[in-house]
N, C-alpha and C positions, 0 to 999 in steps of 0.2 A: 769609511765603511762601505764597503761594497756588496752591493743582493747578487743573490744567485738566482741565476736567469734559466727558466727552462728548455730550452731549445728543442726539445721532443715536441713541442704542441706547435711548431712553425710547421709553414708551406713551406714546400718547396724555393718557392720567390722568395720569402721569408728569410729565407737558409742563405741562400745567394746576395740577398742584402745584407746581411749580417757579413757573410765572408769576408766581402767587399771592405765594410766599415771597421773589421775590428782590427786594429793594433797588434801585429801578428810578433812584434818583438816582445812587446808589453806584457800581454795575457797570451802565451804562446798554447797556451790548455785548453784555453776557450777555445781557441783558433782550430788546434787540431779537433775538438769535439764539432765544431762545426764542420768542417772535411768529412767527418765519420759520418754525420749527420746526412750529409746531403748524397753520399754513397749509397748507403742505407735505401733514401728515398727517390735516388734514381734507380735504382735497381729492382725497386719496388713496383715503381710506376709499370705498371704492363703495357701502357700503350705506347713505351718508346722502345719497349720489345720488338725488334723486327719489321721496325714500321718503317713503311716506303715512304721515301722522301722526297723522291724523284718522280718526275712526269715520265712512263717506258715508252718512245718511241724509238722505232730502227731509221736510220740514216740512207733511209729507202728513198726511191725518188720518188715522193712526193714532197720534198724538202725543196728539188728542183724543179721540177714542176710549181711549186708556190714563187718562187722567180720569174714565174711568165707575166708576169703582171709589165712588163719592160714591153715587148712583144708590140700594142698598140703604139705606143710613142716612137721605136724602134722602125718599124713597117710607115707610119707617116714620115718621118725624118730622112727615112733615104729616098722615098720616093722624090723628095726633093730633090737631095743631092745625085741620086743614080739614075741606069737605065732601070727600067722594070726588070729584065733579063737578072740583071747584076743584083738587084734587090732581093730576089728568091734567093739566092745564094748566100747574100751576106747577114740577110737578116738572121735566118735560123741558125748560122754559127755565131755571131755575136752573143744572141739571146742564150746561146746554149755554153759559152765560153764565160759571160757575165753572171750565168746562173750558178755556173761551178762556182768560178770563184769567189763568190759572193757565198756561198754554202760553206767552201773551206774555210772560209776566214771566219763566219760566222758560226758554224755548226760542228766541225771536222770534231775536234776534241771533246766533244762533251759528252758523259758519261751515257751507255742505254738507262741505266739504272743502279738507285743509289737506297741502299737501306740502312736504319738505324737500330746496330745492334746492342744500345745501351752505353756499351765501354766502348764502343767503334763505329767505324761508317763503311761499309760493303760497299763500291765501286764495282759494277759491272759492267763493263766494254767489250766488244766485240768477245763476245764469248767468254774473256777473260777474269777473272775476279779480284780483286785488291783491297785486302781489309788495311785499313788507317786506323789505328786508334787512336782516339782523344788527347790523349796526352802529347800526339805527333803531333796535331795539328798547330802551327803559326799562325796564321791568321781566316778566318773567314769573312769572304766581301764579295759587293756585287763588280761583276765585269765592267769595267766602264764603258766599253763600246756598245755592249749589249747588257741593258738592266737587266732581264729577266733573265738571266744566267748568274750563277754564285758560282766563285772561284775559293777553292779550299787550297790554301796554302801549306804544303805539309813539309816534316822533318824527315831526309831520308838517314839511313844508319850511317850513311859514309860522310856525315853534317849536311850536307848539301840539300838545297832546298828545290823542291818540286812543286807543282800544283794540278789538279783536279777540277775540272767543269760538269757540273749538271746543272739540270733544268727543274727548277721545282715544281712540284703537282699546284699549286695555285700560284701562279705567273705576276708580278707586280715588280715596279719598280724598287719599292723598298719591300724587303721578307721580312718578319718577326724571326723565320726561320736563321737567318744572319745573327742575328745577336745573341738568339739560344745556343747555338755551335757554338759563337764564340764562347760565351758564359760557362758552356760547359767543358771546354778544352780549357781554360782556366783553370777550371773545378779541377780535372783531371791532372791538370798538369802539380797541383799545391798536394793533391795525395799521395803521388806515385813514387 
């Protein structure tokens, strides 16, 4: 004998654990009532309305500028090895060559700004705009060279797979933000 379970009175979390647990060949009705469910209650939720996700900064130089930090070790080091003459010269290109490419490698692709429009993710770049929706997305995960960056792995139309950098508005190694994306491109992907 089996009770009938109310799934209107869950959270959110609630809804999500349930998703998770239930036997989707088994009781395929429950399953879809929970998909509906939690539709329902993300779309509800206003504050995933439009909500920035992203830290906005421009890839202005102060990015390289934050690279000078080389600069004193650089300026003692050759003084060893060089003239003084030669040292004005090579320091400021080094520092300035090591800062670029220390910025590209680090910075170059990563989104100005990234918003949550509920069913999507707004990617904004260099003026450009790219909505993702949830149900595209593959995987969300931190960068492994840089933790405070999350890398969204997306589905492009033609199969092929792509990916997306931004910088979250609260910076940490591990984000909550990571497992919500993920959870919710799950979500997304079980209704569509």
């Amino acid at each position: 004998m089996t009770r009938k379970i109310d799934f209107t009175t869950y959270s959110l979390d609630e809804l999500y654990l349930s998703a998770k647990a239930v036997d989707r060949e088994q009781y395929p009705k429950i399953a879809k009532e929970i998909d509906r469910l939690i539709l329902e209650k993300e779309k509800l939720e206003s504050a995933t309305q439009n909500k920035q996700l992203s830290a906005i900064y421009n890839k202005a130089i102060f990015r390289i500028f934050s690279m000078f930090f080389v600069l004193p070790p650089a300026i003692f080091s050759s003084s060893l090895l060089f003239d003084e003459t030669v040292q004005l010269i090579i320091t400021p290109v080094f520092v300035v060559v090591f800062g670029f490419a220390f910025f590209k490698l680090a910075y170059w692709n990563v989104s100005d700004a990234v918003y949550d429009e509920g069913d999507a993710l707004l990617f904004i770049k260099n003026n450009k705009q790219q909505r993702v929706e949830l149900k595209d997305i593959v995987k969300v995960k931190h960068v492994m060279t840089n933790r405070g960056l999350i890398r969204v792995q997306i589905r492009n139309n033609d199969a092929t797979e792509s990916e997306l950098l931004f910088e979250p508005q609260m910076k940490s190694s591990i984000s909550a933000l990571v497992s919500e994306l993920n959870r919710r491109a799950i979500s997304a992907k079980r209704t569509k």
